[in-house]
Legacy VTK file of the C-alpha trace (Angstrom):
# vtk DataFile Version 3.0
C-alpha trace
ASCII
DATASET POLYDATA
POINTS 86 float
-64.462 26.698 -26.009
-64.232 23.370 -28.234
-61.375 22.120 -27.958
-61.499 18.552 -29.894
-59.495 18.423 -32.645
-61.041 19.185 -36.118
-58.751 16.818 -37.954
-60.771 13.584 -39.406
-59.337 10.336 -37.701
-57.631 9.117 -40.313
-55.413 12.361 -39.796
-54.923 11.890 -36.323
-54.018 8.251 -37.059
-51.543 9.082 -39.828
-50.088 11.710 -36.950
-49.836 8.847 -34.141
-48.045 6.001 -37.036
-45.603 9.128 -37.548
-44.918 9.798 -33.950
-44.013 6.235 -33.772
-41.961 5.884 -36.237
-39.667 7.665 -35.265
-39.515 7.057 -31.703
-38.981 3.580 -32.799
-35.848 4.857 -35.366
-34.303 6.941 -32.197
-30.262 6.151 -31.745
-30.631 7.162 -28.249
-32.306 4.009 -27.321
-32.645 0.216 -27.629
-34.297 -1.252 -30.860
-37.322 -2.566 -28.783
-39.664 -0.334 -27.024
-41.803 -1.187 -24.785
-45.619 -0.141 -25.202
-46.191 1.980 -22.592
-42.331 3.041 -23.065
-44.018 4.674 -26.620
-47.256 5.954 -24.941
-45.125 7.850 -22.528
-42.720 9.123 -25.143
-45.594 10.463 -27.387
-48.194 11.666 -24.790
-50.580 8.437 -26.041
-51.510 5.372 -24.993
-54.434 3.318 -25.028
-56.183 1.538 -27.753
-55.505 4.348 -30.271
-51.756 3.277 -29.918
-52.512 0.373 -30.251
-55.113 0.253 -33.327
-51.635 2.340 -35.003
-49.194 -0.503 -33.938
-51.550 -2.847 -35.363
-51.438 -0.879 -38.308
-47.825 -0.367 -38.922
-47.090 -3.982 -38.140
-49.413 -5.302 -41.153
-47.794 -2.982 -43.414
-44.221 -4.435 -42.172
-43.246 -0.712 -41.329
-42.827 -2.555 -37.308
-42.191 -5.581 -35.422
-44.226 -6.549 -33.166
-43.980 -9.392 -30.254
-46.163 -9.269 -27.427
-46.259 -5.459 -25.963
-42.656 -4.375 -27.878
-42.390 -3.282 -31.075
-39.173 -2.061 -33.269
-38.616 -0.273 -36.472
-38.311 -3.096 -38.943
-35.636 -3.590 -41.528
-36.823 -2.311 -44.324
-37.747 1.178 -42.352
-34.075 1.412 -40.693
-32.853 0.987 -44.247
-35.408 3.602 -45.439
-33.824 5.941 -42.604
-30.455 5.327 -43.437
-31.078 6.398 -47.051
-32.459 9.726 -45.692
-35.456 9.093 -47.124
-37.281 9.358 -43.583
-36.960 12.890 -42.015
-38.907 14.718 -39.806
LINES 1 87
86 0 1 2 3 4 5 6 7 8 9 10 11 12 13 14 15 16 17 18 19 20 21 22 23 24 25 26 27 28 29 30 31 32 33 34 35 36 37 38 39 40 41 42 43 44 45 46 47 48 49 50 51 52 53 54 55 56 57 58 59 60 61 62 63 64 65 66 67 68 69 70 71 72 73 74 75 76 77 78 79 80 81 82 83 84 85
């Protein structure tokens, strides 16, 4: 049986940025997560969670410093307007 995923990369990516997002907008934890802290939450890891932190932190949708990242301003606002739902 085949079971790798028939969704094109870009997909999977978009999927992963998602995930991470809103681990990162949680209420039930600090601001700052840890990497590994996010790999564990979302069953990933690796460079593909990283390639998506990269990612997210040029587009300003994260911070990043060193191996933490947190939801940046503009994305908590974003949340609090209800305009970011699962």
């Amino acid at each position: 049986m085949d079971r790798q995923s028939r969704e094109s990369p870009a997909v999977e990516g978009s999927r992963l940025e998602r995930a991470i997002v809103l681990q990162l907008l949680r209420e039930d934890h600090d601001q700052r997560w840890s990497w590994p802290e996010l790999g564990a939450e979302i069953d990933g890891g690796g460079p593909a969670l990283e390639e998506a932190l990269r990612r997210l932190g040029d587009e300003g949708v994260v911070c990043l410093a060193g191996h933490e990242a947190w939801a940046s301003r503009a994305a908590r606002r974003l949340d609090e307007l209800g305009l970011i739902a699962i």
